[in-house]
Biotite code that builds the C-alpha atoms (Angstrom):
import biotite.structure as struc

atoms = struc.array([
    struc.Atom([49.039, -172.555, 20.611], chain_id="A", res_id=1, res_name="UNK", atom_name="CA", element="C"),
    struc.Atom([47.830, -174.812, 22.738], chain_id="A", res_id=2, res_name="UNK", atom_name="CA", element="C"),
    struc.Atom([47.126, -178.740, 21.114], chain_id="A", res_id=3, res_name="UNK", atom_name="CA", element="C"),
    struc.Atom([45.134, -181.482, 23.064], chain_id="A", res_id=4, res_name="UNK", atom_name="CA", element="C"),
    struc.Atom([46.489, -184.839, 23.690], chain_id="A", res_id=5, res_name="UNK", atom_name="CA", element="C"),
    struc.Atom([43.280, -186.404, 22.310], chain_id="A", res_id=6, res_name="UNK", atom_name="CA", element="C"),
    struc.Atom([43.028, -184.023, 19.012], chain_id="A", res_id=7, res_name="UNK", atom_name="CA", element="C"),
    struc.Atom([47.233, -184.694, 18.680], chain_id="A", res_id=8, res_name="UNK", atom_name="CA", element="C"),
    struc.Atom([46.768, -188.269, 18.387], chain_id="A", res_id=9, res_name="UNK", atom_name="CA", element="C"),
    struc.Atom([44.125, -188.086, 15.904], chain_id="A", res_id=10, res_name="UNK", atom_name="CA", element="C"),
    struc.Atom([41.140, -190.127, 15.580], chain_id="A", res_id=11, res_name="UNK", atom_name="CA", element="C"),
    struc.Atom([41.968, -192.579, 18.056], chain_id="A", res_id=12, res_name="UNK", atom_name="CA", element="C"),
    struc.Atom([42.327, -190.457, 20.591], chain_id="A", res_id=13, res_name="UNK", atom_name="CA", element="C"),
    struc.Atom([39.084, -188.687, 20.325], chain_id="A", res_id=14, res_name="UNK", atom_name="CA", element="C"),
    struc.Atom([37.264, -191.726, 21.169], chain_id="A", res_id=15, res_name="UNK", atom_name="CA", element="C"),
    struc.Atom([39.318, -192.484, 23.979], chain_id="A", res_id=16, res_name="UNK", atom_name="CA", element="C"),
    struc.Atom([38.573, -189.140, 25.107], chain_id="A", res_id=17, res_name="UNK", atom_name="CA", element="C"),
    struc.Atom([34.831, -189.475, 24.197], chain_id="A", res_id=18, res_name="UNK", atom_name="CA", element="C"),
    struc.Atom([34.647, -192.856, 26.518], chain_id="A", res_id=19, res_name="UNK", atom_name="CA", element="C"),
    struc.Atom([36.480, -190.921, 29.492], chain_id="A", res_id=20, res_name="UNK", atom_name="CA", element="C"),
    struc.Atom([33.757, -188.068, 29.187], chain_id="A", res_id=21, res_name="UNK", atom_name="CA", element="C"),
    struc.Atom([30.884, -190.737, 28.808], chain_id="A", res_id=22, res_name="UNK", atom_name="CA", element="C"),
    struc.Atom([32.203, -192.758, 31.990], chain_id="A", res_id=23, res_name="UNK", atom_name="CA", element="C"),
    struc.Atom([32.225, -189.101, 33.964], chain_id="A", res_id=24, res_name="UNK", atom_name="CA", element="C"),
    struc.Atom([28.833, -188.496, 32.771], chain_id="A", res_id=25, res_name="UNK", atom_name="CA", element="C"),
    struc.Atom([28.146, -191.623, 34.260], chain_id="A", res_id=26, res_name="UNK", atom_name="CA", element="C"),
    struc.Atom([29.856, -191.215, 37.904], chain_id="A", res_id=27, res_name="UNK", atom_name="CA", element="C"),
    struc.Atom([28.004, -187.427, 37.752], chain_id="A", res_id=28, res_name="UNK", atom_name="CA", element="C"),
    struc.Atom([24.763, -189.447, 37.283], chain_id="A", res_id=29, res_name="UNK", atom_name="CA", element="C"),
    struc.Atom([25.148, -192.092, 39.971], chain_id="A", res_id=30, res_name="UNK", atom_name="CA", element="C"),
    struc.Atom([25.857, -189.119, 42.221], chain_id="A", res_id=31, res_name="UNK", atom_name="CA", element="C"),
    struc.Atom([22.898, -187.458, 41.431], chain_id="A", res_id=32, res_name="UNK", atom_name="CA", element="C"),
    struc.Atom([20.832, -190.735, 42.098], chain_id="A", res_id=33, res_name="UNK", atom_name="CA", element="C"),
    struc.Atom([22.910, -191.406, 45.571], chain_id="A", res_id=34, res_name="UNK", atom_name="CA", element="C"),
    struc.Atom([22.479, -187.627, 46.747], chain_id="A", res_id=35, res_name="UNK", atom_name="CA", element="C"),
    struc.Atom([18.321, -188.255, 46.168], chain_id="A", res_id=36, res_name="UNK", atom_name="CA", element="C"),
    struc.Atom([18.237, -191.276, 48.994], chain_id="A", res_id=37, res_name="UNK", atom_name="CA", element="C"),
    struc.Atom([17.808, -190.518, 52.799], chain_id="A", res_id=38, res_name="UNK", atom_name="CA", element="C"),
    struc.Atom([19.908, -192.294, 55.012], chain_id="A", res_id=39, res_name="UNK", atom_name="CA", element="C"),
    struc.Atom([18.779, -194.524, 57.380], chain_id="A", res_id=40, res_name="UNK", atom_name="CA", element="C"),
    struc.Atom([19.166, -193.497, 60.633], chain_id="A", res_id=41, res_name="UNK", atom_name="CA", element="C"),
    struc.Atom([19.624, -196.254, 63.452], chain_id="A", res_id=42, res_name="UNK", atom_name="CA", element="C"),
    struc.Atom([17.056, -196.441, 66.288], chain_id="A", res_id=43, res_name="UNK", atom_name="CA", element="C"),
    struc.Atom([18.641, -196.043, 69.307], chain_id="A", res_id=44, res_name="UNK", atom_name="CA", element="C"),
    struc.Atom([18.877, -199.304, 71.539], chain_id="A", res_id=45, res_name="UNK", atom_name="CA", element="C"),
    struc.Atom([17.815, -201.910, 68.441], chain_id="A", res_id=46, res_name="UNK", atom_name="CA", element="C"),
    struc.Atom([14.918, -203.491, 67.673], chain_id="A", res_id=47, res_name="UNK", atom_name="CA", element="C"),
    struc.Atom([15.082, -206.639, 70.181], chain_id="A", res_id=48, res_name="UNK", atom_name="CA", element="C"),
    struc.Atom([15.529, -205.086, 73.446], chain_id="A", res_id=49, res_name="UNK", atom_name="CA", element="C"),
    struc.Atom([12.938, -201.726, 73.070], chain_id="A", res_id=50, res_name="UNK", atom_name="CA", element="C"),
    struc.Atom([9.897, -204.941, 72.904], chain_id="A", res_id=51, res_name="UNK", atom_name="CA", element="C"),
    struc.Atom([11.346, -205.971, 75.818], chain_id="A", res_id=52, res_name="UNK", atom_name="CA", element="C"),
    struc.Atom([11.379, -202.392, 78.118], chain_id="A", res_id=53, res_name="UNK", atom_name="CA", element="C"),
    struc.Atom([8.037, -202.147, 76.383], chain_id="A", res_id=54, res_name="UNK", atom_name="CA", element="C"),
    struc.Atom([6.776, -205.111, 77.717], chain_id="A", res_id=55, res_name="UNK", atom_name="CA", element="C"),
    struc.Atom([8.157, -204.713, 80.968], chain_id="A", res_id=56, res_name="UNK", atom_name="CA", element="C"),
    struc.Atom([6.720, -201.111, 81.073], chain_id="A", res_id=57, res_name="UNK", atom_name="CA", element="C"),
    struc.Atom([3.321, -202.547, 80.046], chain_id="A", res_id=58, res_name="UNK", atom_name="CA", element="C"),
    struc.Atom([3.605, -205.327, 82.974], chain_id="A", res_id=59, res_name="UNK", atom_name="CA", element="C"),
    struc.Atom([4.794, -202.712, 85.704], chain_id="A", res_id=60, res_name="UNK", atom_name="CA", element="C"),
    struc.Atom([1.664, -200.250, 84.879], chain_id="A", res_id=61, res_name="UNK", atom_name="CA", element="C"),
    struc.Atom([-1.067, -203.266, 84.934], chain_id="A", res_id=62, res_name="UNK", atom_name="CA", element="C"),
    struc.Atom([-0.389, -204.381, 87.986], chain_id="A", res_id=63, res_name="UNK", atom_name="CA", element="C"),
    struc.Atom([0.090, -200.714, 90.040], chain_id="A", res_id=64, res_name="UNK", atom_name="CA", element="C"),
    struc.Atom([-3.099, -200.028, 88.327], chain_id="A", res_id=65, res_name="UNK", atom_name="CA", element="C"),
    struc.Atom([-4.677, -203.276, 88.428], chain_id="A", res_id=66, res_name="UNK", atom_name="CA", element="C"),
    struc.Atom([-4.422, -204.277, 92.041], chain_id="A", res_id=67, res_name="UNK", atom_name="CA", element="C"),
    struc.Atom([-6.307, -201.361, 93.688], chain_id="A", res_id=68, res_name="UNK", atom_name="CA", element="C"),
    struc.Atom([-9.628, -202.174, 91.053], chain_id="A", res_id=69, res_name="UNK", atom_name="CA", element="C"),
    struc.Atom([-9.238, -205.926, 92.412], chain_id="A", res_id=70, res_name="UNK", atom_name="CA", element="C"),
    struc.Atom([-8.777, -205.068, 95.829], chain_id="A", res_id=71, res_name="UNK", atom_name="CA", element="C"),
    struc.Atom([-11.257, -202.383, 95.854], chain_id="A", res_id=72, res_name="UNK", atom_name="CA", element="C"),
    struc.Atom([-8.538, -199.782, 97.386], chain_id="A", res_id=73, res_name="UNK", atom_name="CA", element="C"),
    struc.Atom([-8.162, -198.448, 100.823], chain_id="A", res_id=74, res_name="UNK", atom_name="CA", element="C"),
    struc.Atom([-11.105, -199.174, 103.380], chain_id="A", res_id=75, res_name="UNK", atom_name="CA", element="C"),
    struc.Atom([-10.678, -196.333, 105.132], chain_id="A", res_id=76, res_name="UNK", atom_name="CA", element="C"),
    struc.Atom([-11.233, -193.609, 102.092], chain_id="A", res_id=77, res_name="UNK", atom_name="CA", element="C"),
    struc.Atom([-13.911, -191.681, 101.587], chain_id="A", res_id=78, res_name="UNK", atom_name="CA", element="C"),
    struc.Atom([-14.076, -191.038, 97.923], chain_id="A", res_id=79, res_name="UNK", atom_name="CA", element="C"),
    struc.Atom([-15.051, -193.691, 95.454], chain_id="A", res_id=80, res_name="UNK", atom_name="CA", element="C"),
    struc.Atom([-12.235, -193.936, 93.315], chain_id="A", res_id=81, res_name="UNK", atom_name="CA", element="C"),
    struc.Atom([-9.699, -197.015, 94.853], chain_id="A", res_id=82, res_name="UNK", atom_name="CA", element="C"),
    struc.Atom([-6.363, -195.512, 94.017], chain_id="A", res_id=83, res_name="UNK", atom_name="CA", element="C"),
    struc.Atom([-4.379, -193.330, 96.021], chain_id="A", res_id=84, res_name="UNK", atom_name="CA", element="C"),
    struc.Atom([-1.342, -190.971, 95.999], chain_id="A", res_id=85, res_name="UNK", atom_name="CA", element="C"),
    struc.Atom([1.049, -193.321, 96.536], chain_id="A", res_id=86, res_name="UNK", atom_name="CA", element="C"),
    struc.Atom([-0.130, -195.713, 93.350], chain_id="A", res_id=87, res_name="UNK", atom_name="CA", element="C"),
    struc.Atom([-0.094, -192.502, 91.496], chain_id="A", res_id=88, res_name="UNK", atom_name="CA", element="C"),
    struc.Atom([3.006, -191.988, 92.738], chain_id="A", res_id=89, res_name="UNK", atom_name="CA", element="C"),
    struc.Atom([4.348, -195.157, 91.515], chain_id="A", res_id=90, res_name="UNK", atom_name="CA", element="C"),
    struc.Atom([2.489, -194.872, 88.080], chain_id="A", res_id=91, res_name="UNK", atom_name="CA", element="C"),
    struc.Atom([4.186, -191.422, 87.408], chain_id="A", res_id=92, res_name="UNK", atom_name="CA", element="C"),
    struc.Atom([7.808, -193.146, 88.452], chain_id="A", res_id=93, res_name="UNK", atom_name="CA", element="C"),
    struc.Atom([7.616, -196.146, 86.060], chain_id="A", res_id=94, res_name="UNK", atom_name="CA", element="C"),
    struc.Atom([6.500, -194.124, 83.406], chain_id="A", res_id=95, res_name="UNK", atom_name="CA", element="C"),
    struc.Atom([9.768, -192.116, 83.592], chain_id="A", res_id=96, res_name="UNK", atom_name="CA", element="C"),
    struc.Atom([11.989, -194.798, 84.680], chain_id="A", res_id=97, res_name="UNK", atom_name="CA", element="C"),
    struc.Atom([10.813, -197.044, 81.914], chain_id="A", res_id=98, res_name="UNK", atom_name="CA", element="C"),
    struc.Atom([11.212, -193.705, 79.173], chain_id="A", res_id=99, res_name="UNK", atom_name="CA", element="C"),
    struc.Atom([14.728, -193.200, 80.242], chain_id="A", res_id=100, res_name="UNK", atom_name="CA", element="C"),
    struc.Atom([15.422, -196.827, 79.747], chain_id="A", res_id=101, res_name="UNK", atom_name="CA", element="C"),
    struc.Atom([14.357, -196.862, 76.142], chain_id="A", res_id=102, res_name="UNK", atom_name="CA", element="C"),
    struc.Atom([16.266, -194.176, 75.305], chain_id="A", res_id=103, res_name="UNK", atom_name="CA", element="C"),
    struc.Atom([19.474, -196.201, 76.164], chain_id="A", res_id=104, res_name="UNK", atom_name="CA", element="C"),
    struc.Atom([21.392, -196.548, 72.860], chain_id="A", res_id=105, res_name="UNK", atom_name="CA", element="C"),
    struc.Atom([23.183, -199.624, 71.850], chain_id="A", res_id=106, res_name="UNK", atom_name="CA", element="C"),
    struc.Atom([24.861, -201.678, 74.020], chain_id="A", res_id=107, res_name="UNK", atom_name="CA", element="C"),
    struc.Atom([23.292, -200.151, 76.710], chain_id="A", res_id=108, res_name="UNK", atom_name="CA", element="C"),
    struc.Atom([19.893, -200.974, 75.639], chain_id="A", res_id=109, res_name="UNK", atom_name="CA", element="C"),
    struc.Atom([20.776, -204.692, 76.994], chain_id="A", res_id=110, res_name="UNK", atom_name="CA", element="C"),
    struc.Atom([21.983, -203.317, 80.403], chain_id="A", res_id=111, res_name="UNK", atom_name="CA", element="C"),
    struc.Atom([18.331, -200.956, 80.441], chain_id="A", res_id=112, res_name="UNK", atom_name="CA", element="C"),
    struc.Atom([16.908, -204.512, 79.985], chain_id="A", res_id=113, res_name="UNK", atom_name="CA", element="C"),
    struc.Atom([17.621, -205.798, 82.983], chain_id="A", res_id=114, res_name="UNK", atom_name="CA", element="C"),
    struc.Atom([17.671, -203.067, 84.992], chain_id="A", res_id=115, res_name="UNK", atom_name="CA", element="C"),
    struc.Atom([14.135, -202.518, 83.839], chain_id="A", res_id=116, res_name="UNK", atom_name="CA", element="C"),
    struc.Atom([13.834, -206.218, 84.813], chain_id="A", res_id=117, res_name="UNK", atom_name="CA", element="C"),
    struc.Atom([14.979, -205.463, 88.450], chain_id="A", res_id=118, res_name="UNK", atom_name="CA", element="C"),
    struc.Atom([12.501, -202.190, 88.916], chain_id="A", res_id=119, res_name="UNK", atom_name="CA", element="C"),
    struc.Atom([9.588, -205.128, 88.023], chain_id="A", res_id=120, res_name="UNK", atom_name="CA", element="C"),
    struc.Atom([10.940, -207.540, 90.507], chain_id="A", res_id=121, res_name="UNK", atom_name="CA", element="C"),
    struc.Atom([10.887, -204.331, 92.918], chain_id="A", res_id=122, res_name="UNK", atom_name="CA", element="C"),
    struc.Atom([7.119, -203.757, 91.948], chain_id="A", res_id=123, res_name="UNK", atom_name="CA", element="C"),
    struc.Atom([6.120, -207.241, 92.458], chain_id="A", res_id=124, res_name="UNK", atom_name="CA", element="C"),
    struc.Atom([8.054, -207.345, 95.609], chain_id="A", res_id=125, res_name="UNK", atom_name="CA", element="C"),
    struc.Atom([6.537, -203.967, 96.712], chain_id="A", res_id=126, res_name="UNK", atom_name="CA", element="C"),
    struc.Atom([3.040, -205.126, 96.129], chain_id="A", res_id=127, res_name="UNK", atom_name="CA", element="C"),
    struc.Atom([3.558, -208.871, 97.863], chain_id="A", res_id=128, res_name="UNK", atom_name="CA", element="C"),
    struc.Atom([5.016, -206.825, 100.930], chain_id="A", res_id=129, res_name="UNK", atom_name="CA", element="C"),
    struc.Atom([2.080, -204.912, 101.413], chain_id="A", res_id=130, res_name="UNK", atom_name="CA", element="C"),
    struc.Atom([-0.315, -207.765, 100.857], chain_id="A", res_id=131, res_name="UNK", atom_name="CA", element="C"),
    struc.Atom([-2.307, -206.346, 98.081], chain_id="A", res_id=132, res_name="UNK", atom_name="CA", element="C"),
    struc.Atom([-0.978, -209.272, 95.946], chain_id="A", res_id=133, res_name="UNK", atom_name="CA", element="C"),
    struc.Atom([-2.269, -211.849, 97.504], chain_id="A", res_id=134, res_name="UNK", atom_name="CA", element="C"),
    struc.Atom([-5.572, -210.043, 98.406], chain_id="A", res_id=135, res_name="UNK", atom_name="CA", element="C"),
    struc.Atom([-5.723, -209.650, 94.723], chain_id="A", res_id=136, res_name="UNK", atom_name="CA", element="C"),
    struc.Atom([-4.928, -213.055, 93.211], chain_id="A", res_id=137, res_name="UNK", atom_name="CA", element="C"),
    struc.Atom([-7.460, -214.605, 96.480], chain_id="A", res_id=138, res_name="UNK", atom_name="CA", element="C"),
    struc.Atom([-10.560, -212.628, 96.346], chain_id="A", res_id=139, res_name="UNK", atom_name="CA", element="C"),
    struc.Atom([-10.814, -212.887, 92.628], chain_id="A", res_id=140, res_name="UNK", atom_name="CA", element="C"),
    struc.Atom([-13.550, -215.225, 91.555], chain_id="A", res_id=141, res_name="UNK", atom_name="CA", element="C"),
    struc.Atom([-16.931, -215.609, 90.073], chain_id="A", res_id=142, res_name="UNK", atom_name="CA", element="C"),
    struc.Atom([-19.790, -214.302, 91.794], chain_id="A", res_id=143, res_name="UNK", atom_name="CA", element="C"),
    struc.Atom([-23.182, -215.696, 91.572], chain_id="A", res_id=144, res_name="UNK", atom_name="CA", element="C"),
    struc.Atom([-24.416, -214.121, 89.066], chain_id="A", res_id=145, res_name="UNK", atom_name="CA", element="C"),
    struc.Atom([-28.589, -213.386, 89.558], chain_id="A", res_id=146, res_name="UNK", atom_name="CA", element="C"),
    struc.Atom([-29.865, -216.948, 87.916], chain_id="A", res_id=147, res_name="UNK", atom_name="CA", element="C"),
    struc.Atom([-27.664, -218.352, 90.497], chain_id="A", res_id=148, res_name="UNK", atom_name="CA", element="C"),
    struc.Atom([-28.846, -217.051, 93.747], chain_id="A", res_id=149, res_name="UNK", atom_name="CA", element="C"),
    struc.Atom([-29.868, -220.141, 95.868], chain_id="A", res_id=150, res_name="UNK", atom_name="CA", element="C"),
    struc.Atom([-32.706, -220.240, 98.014], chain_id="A", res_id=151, res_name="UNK", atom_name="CA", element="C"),
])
């Protein structure tokens, strides 16, 4: 026959063995509430340098599709709408240069930084080269508006 520690030692021992099976009731429990919680799961490249791709992004897109509205497109086209291929072109590029970039994880989120720094720089530089810039920033100013018409 088969005796028990706990029930050999008498009285004492059953409330040792009581507190041992309360304290595993307990562990079993805080388990239970741990298994219950979803862990977080990090976002790749961190909080800080996503804003800035975004903002890069949102910089790069304005002024591709900004400076053919201000400098009322091509002269030589015959359809009413002032973009062309090529700024379509260009739209459709930083979109997926500028998605690749934020999906740089980690450390390399700060390197997608500033090579998402450079491809603006290469915009701006583009669109100084070919003059639309400065067309751009120049011929934008107020009009006279119809109270204002001199005679």
């Amino acid at each position: 026959m088969t005796v028990m520690a706990a029930e050999a030692a008498g009285p004492a021992g059953e409330a040792v063995g009581a507190r041992a099976r309360a304290a595993a009731g307990n562990q079993a429990r805080e388990q239970a509430k741990g298994a219950g919680r979803t862990a977080r799961v990090p976002v790749p490249g961190g909080d800080k340098y996503e804003k800035i791709i975004l903002a890069e992004f949102l910089i790069a897109v304005a002024v591709v599709a900004f400076l053919p509205l201000a400098t009322g497109g091509p002269k030589d086209k015959s359809s009413p709408s002032p973009y062309t291929v090529n700024d379509i072109m260009q739209l459709t590029a930083i979109a997926v240069v500028y998605f690749i970039l934020a999906l740089l994880p980690g450390g390399a989120s700060r390197w997608g930084a500033w090579l998402g720094l450079l491809v603006l720089l290469g915009v701006f530089y583009k669109k100084t080269a070919t003059g639309e810039l400065n067309v751009a920033l120049t011929s934008i100013h107020p009009g006279q508006g119809p109270a204002d018409k001199t005679v």
